[in-house]
Wavefront OBJ file of the C-alpha trace (Angstrom):
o trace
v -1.916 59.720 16.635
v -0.675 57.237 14.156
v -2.494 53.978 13.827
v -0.374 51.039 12.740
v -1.865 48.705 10.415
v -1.096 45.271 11.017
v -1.589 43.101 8.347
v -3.432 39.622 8.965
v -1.284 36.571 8.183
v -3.498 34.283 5.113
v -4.733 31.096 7.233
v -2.738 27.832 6.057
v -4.723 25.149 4.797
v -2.250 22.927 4.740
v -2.887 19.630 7.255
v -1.824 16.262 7.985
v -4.160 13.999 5.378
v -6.077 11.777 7.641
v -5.856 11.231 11.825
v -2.883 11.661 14.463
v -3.956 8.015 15.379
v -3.972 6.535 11.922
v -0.706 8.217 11.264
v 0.498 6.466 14.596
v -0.459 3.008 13.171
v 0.867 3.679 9.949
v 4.056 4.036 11.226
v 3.933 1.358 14.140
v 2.975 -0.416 11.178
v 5.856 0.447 8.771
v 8.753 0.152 11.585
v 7.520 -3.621 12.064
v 7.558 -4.473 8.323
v 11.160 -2.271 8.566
v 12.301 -5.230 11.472
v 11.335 -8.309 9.400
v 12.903 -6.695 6.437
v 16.124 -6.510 8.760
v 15.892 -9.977 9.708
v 15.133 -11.124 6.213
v 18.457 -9.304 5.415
v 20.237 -10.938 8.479
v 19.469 -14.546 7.664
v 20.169 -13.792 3.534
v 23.974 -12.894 5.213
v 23.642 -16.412 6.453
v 23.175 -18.588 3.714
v 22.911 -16.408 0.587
v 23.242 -19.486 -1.802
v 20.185 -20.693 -0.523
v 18.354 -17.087 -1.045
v 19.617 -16.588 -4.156
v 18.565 -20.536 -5.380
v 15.357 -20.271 -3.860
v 14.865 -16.667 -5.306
v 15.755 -18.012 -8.942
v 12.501 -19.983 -8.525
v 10.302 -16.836 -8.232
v 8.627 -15.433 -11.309
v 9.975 -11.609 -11.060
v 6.991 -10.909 -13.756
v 4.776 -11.782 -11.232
v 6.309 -9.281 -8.591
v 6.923 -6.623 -12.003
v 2.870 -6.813 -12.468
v 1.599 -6.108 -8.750
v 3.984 -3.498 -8.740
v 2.511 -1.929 -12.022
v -1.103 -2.807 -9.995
v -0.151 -0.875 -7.112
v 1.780 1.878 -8.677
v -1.153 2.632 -10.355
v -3.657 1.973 -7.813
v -1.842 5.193 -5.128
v -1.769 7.212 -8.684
v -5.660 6.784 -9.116
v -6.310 7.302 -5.252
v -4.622 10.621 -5.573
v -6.248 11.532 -8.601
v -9.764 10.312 -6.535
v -9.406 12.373 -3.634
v -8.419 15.301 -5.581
v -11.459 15.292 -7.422
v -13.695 14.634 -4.220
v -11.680 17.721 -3.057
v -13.797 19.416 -5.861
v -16.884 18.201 -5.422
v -16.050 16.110 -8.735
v -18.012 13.269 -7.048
v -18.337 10.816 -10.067
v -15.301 10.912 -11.588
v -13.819 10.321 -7.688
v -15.465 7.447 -7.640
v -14.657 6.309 -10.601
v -11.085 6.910 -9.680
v -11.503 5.052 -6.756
v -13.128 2.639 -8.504
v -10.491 1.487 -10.882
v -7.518 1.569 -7.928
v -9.821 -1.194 -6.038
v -9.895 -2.893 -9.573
v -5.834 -2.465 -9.954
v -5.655 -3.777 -6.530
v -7.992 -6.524 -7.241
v -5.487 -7.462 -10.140
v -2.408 -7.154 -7.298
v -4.561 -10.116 -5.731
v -5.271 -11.921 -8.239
v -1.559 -12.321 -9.528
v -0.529 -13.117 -6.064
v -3.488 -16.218 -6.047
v -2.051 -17.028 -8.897
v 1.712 -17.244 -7.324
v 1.016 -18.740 -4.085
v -1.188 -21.841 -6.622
v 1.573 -22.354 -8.525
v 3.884 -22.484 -5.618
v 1.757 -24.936 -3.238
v 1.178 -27.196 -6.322
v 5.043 -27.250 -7.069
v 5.480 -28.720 -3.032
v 6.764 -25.211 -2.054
v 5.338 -23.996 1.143
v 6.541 -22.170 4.236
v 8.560 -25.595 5.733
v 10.311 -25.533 2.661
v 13.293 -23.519 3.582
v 14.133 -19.968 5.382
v 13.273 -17.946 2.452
v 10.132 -19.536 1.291
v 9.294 -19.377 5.379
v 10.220 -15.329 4.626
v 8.636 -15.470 1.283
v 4.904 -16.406 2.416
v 5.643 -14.431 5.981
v 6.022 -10.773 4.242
v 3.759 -11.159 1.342
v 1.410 -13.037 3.129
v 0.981 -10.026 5.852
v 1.015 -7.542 2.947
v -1.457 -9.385 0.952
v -3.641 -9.127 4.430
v -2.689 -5.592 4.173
v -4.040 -5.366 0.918
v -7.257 -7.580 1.869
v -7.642 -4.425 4.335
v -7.002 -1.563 1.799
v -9.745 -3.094 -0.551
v -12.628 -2.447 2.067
v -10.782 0.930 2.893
v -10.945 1.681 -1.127
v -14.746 0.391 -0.975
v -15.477 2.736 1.912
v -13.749 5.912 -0.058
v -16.088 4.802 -3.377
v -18.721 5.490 -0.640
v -17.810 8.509 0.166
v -16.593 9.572 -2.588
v -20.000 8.794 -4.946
v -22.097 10.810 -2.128
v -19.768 13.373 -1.974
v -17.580 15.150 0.940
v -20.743 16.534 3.235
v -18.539 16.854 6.639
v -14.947 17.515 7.776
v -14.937 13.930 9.248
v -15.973 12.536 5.336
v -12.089 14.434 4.006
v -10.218 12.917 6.897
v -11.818 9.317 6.068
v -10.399 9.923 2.505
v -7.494 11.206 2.908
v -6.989 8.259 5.760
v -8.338 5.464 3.851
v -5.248 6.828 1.041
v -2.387 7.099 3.207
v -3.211 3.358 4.398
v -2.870 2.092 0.829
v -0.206 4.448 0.115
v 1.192 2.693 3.097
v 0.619 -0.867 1.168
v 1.888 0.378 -1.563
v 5.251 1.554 -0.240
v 5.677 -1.855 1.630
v 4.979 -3.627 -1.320
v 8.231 -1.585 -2.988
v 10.646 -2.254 -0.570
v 9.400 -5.978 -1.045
v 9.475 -6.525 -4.609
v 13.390 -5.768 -5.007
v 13.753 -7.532 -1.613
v 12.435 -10.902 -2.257
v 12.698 -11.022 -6.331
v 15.618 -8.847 -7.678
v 18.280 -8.580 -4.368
v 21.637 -10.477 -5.818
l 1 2 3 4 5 6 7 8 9 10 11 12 13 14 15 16 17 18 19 20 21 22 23 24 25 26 27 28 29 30 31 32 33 34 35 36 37 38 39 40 41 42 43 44 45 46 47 48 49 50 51 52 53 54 55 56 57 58 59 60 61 62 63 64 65 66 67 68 69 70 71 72 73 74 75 76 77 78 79 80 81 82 83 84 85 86 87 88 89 90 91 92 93 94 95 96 97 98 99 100 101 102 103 104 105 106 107 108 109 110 111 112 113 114 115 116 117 118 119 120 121 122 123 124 125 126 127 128 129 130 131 132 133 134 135 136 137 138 139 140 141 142 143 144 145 146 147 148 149 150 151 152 153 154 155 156 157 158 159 160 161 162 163 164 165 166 167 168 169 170 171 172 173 174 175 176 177 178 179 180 181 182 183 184 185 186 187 188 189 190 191 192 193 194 195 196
């Protein structure tokens, strides 16, 4: 009698970084950002003299810099959780530890904007973009406000090193939030500084 030999299949590793439910929010999340960026877009249509007056006002440097912050922020958060993947535990945490400084820079820049705004008599009554203007950044700044005690919890982690499954899906969650920031913060840059 001949015996067939059935070859076992290699077991994927391959997962979804994180949990279903974050990846629910995330996206909630990202599809609400996605309908204010629709009505920004709708009411530019409107009155783009106004947009494009009140956009000339802007310091684009200002938006250039955060996006250089948080650019480089997601690139050391990869690099971090890579190297907690490894059981590289200090150099994940200092990883981690210089993307919460980048995004502590993004912050910082934006204080800096919304000063120089305020004390020039521009607020959110000003007109419909400035009402836009502190709207969208000011929710992603609270994003961002969010991400930094996310990052601080991963420097945590990170510094003890991954002990449990449950430690690898806090990573890998806490990154695909400020990935999430950092992609919203992308599609806001051109939107608010550079459209013409």
């Amino acid at each position: 009698m001949n015996a067939r030999v059935i070859e076992a299949k290699p077991v994927s590793t391959r997962h979804i970084p994180g949990e279903l439910g974050l990846w629910i929010f995330v996206l909630g999340d990202m599809l609400v950002f996605g309908l204010f960026f629709s009505v920004f877009v709708f009411y530019r249509a409107q009155n783009p003299e106004l947009f494009m007056q009140s956009q000339a006002t802007l310091n684009s440097n200002y938006g250039a810099l955060n996006t250089i912050f948080l650019l480089t922020s997601s690139w050391l958060v990869v690099l971090g959780i890579n190297a907690a993947r490894k059981n590289l535990n200090g150099l994940a945490f200092k990883l981690l530890l210089l993307a919460m400084l980048c995004g502590a820079g993004f912050i910082s820049v934006k204080v800096i904007e919304y000063s120089e705004k305020i004390h020039a008599g521009i607020g959110l009554t000003t007109n419909d973009f400035y009402m836009f203007y502190f709207i969208l950044t000011g929710l992603h700044f609270f994003h961002v406000l969010i991400g930094m005690v996310a990052l601080a919890v991963l420097c945590v982690i990170a510094r003890r090193g991954i002990s449990k499954p449950s430690d690898l899906a806090i990573l890998e969650g806490g990154a695909s939030y400020w990935h999430m920031v950092d992609v919203l913060w992308i599609v806001l840059f051109p939107l608010l500084y550079l459209m013409k």
